[in-house]
NUVEX-925984 format. One record per residue: residue in one letter; x, y, z of N, C-alpha, C in turn. Coordinates in steps of 0.05 Angstrom, whole numbers, padded with zeros to 5 digits, always signed. Layout:
REM residues N
aXYZXYZXYZ...
END
This chain:
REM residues 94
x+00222+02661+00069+00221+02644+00093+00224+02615+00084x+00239+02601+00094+00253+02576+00092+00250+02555+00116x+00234+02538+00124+00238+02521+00154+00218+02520+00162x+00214+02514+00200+00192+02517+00210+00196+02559+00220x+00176+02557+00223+00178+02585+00225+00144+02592+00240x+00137+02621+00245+00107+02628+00253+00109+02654+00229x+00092+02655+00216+00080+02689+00203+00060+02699+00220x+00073+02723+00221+00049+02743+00240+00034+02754+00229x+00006+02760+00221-00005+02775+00193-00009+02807+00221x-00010+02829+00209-00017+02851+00214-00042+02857+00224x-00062+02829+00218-00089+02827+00231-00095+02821+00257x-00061+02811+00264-00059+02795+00302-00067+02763+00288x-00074+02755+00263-00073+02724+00260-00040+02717+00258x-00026+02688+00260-00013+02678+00260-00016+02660+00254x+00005+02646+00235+00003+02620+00223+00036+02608+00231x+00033+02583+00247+00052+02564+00247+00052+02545+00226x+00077+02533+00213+00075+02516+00193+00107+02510+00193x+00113+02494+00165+00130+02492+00156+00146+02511+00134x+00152+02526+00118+00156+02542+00091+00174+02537+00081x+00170+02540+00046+00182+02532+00035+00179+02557+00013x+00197+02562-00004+00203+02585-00007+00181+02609-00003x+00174+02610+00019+00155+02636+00024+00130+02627+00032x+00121+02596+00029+00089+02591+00027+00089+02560+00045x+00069+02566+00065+00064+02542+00080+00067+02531+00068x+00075+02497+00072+00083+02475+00072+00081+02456+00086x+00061+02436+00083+00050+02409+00110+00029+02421+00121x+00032+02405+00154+00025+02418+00168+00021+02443+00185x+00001+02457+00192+00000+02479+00197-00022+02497+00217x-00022+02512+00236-00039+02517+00254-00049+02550+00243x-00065+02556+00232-00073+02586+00240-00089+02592+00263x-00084+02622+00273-00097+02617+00303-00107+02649+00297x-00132+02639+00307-00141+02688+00299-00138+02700+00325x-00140+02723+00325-00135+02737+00349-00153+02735+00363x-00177+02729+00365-00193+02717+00388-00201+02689+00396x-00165+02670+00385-00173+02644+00400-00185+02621+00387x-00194+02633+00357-00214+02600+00343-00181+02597+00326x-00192+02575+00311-00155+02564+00300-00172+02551+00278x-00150+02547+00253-00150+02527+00240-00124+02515+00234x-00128+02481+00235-00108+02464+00235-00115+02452+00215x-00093+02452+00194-00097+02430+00171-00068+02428+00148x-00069+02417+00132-00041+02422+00108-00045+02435+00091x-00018+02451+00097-00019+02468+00066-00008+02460+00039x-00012+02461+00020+00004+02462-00004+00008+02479-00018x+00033+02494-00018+00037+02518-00030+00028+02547-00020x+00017+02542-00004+00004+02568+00030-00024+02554+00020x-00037+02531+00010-00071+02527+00003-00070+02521+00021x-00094+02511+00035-00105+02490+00048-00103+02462+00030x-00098+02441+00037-00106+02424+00024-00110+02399+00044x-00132+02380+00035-00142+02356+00051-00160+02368+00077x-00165+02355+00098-00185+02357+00121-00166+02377+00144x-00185+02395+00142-00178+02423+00161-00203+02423+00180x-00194+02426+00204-00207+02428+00227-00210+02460+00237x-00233+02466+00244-00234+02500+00240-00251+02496+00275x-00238+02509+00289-00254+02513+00313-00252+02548+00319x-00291+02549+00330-00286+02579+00333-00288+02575+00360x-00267+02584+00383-00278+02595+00417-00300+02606+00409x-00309+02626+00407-00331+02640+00420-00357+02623+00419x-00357+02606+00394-00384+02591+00404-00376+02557+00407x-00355+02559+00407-00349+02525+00426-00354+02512+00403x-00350+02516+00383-00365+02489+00354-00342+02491+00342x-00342+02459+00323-00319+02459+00299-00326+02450+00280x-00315+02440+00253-00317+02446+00245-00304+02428+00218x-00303+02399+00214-00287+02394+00199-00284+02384+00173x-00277+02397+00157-00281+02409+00123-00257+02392+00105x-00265+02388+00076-00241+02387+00061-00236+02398+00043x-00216+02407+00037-00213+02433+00022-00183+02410-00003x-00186+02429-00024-00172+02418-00049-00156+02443-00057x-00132+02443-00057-00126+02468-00071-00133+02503-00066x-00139+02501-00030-00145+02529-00023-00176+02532-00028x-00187+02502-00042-00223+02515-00045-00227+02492-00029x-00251+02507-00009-00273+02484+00013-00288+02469-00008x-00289+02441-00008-00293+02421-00020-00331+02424-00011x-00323+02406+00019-00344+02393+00031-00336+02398+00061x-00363+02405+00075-00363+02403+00110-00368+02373+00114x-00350+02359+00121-00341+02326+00128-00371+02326+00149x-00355+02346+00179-00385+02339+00203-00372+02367+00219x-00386+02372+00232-00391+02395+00248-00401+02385+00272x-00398+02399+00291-00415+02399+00328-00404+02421+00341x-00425+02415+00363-00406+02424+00393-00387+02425+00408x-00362+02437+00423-00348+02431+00444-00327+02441+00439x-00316+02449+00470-00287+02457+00471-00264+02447+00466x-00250+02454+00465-00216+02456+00461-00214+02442+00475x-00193+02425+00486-00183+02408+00503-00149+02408+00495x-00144+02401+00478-00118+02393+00479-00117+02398+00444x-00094+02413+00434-00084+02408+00413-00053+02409+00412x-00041+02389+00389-00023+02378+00391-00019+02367+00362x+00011+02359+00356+00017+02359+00327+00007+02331+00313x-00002+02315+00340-00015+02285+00331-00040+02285+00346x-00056+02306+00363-00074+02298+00374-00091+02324+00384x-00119+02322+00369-00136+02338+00369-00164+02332+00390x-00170+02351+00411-00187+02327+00435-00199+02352+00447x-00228+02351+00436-00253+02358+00441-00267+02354+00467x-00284+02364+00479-00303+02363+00499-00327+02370+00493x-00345+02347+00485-00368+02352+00472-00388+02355+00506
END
C-alpha cells in the first residue's frame, strides 16, 4: 500500500493514514469497532509523538507520548465527549 489509503484489520478496527511502502506514515486515525479512536503520527506504522486516545464508552481521553511505538508518558487525561474531529482540530466537551 502506497498513498492515503484506510486498512481494515479483521478485528472491525481501521486505520486511516498515509502509507508508505506498507506502514503508516504521518498522520493517522485508528478507530475500534465500538467508537473510541486514536489520533496521532506514525513512523514506520509506530506511533510516534503525542497521540490522543479517546474511549466512547466512558467519555475520557487521553493524551500520551509515545517514541517509537513505546508509550513514553500520559501528558493529561479527563473527561468528555467527542465533539468534532478533524485533520487540524480536535474539540472536546468537558
Amino acid at each position: 500500500m502506497h498513498g492515503r489509503g484506510i486498512f481494515c484489520y479483521n478485528t472491525g478496527h481501521y486505520l486511516e493514514s498515509y502509507f508508505y511502502e506498507n506502514f503508516a506514515q504521518g498522520p493517522g486515525c485508528l478507530t475500534y469497532p465500538n467508537g473510541s479512536l486514536l489520533k496521532g503520527n506514525f513512523n514506520k506504522g509506530q506511533l510516534d509523538g503525542q497521540v490522543l486516545f479517546y474511549q466512547k464508552d466512558k467519555d475520557s481521553w487521553t493524551l500520551q507520548d509515545f517514541e517509537g511505538g513505546k508509550l513514553k508518558k500520559v501528558v493529561s487525561e479527563g473527561k468528555g465527549k467527542l465533539l468534532e474531529l478533524s485533520k487540524k482540530r480536535v474539540e472536546l466537551q468537558y
